[in-house]
BALOBA-1460 file (C-alpha; in Angstrom, 3 decimals):
// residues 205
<rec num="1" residu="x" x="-12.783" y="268.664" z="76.698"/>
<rec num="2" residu="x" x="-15.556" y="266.871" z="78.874"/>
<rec num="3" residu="x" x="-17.014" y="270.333" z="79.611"/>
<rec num="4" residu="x" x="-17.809" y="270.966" z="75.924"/>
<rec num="5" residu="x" x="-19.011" y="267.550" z="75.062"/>
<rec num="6" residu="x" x="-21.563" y="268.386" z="78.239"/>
<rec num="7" residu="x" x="-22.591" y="271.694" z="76.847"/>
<rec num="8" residu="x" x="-23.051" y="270.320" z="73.458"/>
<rec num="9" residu="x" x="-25.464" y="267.684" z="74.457"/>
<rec num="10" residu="x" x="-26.998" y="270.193" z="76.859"/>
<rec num="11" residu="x" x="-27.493" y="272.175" z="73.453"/>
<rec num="12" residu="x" x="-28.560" y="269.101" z="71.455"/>
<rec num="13" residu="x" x="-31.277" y="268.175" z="74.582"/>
<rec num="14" residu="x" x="-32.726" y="271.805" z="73.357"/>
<rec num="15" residu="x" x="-32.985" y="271.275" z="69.890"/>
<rec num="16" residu="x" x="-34.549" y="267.945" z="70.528"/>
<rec num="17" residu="x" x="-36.978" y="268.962" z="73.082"/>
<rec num="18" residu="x" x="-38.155" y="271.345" z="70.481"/>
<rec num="19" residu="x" x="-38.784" y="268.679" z="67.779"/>
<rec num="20" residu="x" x="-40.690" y="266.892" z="70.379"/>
<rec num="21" residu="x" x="-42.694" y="269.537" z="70.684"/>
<rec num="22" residu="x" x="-43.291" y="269.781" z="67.382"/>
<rec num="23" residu="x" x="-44.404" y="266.232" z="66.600"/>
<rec num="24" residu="x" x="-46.613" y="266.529" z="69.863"/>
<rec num="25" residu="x" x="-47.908" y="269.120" z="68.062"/>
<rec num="26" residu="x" x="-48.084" y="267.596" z="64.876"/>
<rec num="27" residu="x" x="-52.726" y="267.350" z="63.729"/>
<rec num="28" residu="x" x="-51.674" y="264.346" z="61.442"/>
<rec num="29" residu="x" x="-49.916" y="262.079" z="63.751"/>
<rec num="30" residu="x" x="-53.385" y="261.302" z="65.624"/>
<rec num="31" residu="x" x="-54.801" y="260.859" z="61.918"/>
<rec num="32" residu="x" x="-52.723" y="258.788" z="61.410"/>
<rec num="33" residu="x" x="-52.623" y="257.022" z="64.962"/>
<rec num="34" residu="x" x="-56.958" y="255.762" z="64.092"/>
<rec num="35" residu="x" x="-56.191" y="254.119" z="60.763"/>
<rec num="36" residu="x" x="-53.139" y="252.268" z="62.297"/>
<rec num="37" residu="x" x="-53.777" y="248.583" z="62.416"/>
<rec num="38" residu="x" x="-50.505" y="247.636" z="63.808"/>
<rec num="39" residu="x" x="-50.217" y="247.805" z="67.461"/>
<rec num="40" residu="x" x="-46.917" y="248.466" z="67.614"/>
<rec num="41" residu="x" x="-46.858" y="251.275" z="65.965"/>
<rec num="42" residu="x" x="-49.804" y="252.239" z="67.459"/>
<rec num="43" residu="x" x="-47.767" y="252.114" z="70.874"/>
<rec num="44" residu="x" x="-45.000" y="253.960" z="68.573"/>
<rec num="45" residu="x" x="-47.057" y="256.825" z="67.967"/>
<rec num="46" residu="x" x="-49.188" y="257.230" z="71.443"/>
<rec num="47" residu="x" x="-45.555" y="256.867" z="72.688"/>
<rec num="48" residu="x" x="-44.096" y="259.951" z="70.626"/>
<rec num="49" residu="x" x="-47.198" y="262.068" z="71.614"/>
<rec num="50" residu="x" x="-47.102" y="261.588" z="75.180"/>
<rec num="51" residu="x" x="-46.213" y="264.563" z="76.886"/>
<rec num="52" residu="x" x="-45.172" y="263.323" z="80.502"/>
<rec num="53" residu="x" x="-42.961" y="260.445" z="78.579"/>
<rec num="54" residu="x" x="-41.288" y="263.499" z="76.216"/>
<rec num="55" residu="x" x="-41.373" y="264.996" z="79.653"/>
<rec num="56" residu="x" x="-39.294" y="262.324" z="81.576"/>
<rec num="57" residu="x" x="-37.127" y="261.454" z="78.655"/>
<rec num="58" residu="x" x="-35.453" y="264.901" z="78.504"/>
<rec num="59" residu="x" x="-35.776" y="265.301" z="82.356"/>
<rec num="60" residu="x" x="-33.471" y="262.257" z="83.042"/>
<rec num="61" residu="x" x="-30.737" y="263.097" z="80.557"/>
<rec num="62" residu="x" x="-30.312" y="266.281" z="81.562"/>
<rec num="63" residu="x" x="-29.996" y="264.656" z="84.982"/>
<rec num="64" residu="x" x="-27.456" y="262.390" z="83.539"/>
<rec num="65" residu="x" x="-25.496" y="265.538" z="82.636"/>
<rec num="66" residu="x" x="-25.418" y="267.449" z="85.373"/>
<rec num="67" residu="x" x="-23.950" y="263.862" z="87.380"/>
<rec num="68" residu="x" x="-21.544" y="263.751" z="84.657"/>
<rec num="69" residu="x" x="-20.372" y="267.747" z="85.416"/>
<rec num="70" residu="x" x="-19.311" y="266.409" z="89.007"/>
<rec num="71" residu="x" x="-18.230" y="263.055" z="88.492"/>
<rec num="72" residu="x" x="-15.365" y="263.474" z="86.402"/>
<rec num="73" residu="x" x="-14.400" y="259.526" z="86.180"/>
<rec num="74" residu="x" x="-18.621" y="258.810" z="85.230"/>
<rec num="75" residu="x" x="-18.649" y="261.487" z="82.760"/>
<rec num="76" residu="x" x="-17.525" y="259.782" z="79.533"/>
<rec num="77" residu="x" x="-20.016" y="256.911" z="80.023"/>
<rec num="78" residu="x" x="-22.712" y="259.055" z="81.570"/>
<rec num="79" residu="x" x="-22.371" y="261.661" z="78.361"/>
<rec num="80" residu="x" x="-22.350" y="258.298" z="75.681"/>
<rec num="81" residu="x" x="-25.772" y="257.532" z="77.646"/>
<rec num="82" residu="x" x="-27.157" y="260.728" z="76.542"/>
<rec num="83" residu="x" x="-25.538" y="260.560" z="73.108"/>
<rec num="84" residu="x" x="-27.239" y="256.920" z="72.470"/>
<rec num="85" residu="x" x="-30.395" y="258.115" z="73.835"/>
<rec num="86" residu="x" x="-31.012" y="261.170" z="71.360"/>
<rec num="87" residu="x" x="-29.817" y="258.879" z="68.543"/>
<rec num="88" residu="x" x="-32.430" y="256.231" z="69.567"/>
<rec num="89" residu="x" x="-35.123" y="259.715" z="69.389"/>
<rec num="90" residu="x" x="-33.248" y="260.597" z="66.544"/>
<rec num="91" residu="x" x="-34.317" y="257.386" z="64.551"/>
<rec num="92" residu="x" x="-37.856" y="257.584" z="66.113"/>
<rec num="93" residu="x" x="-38.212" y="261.158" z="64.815"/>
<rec num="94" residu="x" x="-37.260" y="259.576" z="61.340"/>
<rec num="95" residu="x" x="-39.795" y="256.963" z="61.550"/>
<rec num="96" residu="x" x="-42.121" y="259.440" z="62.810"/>
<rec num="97" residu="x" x="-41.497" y="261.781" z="59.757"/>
<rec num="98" residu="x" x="-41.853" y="258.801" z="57.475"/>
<rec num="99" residu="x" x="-44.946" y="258.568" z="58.255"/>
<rec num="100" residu="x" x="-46.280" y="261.966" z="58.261"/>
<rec num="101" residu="x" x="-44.334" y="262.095" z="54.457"/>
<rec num="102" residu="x" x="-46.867" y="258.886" z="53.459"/>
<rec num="103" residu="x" x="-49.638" y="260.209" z="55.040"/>
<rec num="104" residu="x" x="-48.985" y="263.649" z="53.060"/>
<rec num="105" residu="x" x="-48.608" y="261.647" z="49.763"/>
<rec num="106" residu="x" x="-51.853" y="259.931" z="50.542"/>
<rec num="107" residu="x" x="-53.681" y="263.042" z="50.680"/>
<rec num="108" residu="x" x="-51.917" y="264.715" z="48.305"/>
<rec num="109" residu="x" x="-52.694" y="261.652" z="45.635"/>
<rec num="110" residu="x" x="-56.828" y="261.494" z="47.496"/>
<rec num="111" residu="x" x="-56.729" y="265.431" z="46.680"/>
<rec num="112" residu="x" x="-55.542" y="265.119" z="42.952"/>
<rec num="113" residu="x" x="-58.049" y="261.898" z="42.700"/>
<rec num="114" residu="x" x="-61.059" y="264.356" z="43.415"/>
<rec num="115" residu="x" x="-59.818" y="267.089" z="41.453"/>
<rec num="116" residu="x" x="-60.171" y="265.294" z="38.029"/>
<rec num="117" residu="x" x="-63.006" y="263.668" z="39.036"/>
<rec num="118" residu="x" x="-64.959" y="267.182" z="39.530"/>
<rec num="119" residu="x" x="-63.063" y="268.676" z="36.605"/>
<rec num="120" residu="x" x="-64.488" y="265.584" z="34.340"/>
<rec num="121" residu="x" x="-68.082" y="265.995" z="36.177"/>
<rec num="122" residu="x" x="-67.619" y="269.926" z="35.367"/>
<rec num="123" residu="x" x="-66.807" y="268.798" z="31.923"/>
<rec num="124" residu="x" x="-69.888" y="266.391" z="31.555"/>
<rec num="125" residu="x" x="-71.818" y="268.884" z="32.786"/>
<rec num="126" residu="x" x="-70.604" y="271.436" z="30.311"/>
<rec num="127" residu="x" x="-71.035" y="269.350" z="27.390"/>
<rec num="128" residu="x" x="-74.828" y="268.652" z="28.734"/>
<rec num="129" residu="x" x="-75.589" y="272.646" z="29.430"/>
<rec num="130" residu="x" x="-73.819" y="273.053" z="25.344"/>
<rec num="131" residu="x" x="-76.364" y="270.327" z="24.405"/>
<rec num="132" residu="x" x="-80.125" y="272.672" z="23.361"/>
<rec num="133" residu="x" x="-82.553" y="271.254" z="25.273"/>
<rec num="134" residu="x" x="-84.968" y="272.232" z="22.272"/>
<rec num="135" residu="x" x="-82.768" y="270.504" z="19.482"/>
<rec num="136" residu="x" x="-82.926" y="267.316" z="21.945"/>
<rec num="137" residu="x" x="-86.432" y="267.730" z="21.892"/>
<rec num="138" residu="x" x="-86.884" y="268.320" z="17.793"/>
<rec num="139" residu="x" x="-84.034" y="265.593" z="17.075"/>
<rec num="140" residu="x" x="-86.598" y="263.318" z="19.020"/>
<rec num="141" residu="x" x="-89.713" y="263.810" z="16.922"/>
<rec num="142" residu="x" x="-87.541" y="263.653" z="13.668"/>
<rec num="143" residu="x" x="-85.484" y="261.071" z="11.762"/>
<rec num="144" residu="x" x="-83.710" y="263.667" z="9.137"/>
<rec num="145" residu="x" x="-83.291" y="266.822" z="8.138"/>
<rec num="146" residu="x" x="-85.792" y="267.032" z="5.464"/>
<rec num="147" residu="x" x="-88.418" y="266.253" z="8.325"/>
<rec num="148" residu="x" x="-88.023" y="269.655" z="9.769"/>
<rec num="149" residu="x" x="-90.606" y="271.353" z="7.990"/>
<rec num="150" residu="x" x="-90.058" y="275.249" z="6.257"/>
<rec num="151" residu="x" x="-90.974" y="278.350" z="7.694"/>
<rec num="152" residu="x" x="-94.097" y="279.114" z="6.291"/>
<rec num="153" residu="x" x="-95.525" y="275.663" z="8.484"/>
<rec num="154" residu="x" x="-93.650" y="275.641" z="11.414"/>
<rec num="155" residu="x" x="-94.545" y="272.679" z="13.469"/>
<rec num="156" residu="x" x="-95.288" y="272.923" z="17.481"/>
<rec num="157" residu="x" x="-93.395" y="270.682" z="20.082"/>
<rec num="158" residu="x" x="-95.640" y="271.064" z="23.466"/>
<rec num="159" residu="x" x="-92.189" y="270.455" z="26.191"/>
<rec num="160" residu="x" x="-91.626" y="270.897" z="29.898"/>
<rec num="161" residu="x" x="-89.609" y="273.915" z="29.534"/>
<rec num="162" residu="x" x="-92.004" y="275.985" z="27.458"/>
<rec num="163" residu="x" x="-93.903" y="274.965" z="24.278"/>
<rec num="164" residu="x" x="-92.213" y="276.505" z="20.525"/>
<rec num="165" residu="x" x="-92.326" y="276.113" z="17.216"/>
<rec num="166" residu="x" x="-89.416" y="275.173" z="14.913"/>
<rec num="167" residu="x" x="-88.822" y="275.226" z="11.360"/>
<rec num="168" residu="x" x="-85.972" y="275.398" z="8.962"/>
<rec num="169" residu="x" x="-84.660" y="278.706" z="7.082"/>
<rec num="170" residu="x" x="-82.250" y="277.512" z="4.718"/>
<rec num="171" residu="x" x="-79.670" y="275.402" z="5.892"/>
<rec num="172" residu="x" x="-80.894" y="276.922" z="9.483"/>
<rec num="173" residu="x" x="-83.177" y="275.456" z="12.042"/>
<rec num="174" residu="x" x="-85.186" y="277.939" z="13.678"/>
<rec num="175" residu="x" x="-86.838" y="277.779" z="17.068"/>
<rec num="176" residu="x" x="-89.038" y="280.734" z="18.541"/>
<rec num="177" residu="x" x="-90.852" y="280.558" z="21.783"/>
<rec num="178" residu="x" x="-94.928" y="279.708" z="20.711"/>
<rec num="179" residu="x" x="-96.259" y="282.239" z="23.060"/>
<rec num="180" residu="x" x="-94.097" y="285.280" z="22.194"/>
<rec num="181" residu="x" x="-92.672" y="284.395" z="18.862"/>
<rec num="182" residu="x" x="-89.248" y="285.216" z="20.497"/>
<rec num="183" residu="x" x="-86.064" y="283.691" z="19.483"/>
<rec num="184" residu="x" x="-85.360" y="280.381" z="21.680"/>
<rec num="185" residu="x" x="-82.088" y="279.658" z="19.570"/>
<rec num="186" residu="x" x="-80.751" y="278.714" z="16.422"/>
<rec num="187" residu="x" x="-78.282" y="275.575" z="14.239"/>
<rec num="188" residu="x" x="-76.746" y="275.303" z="11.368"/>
<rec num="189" residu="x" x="-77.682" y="272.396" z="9.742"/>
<rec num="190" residu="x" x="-74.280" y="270.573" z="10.055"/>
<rec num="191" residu="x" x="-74.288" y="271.299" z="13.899"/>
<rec num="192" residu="x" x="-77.746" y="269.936" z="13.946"/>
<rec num="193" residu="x" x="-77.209" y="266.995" z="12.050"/>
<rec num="194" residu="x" x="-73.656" y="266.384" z="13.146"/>
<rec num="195" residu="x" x="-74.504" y="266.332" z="17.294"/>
<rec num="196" residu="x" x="-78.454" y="265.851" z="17.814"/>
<rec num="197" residu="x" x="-79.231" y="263.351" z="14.567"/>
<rec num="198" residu="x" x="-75.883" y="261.744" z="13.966"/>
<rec num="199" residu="x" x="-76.888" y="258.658" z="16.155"/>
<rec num="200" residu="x" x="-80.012" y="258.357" z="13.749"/>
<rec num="201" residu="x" x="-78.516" y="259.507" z="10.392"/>
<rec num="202" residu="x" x="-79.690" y="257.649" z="7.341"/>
<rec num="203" residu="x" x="-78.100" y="257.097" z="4.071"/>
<rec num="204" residu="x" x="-79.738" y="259.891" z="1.841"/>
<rec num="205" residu="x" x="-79.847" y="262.754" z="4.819"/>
């Protein structure tokens, strides 16, 4: 019956005024509204979040419905007025949602982008901080191992950080703070060789 078709697009003007709301709503839209280079979907998009227009556009059809309640021989064409017009905000809304669903991806993709490329400068950075500063510094004064010299004549490396000593115990290189005598760290010789000399490794080492 005509009276049902009217209530159902009364219901349907509802549900749509709602998503209007929502896409008015919507903090991406006017993201994505300054990168546009297209005017027409520039107009497209200042068009969807224009409250007056949204305003109007519900405004007349429910104006078109209420004519159709009392003019019985209007109503049929009247209520396929109203039918065509949310299907044309239907397909804008799609559009609309399209775009929001790129924009998302964009970020998304942006987001994952900057992710690895702090979890590769965390990594860097890790592998520096595993790197001794004071192996870095004895690898540089040295061409093998045999050049580090045993602990009864420790040699003295004057650095930035703090000045030490270094010598080898074994197949251990040794490094104590020249001031205090403490500790400053300790390498096998493999690890020494292997990641501070291996760029300058010799036949023979």
């Amino acid at each position: 019956m005509m009276e049902d078709r009217i209530e159902s697009l009364l219901s349907r003007i509802d549900l749509h005024e709602r998503y209007a709301q929502s896409i008015m709503n919507d903090t991406r839209l006017p993201l994505i509204l300054e990168i546009q280079t297209d005017q027409a979907w520039k107009d497209f998009i200042r068009e969807a979040l224009d409250a007056k227009r949204n305003g109007d556009f519900f405004v007349k059809a429910r104006s078109l419905l209420r004519l159709a309640a009392k003019d019985t021989s209007e109503a049929p064409s009247l209520c396929d007025t109203v039918e065509a017009t949310l299907g044309t905000f239907d397909a804008k809304r799609k559009y609309l949602s399209q775009m929001v669903a790129a924009w998302d991806r964009s970020i998304a993709m942006k987001s994952a982008a900057e992710k690895e490329r702090s979890r590769k400068q965390k990594s860097t950075a890790g592998k520096k901080n595993k790197r001794r500063w004071w192996a870095i510094e004895i690898a540089s004064q040295i061409s093998r191992w045999d050049d580090i010299p045993e602990s009864h004549a420790p040699k003295l490396i004057e650095a930035l950080e703090r000045d030490f000593i270094f010598y080898r115990d074994g197949n251990t290189l040794c490094c104590e703070d020249f001031h205090t005598a403490q500790s400053i760290g300790t390498l096998k010789k493999d690890s020494f060789r292997r990641r501070y000399l291996s760029k300058r490794a010799k036949s023979g080492q």
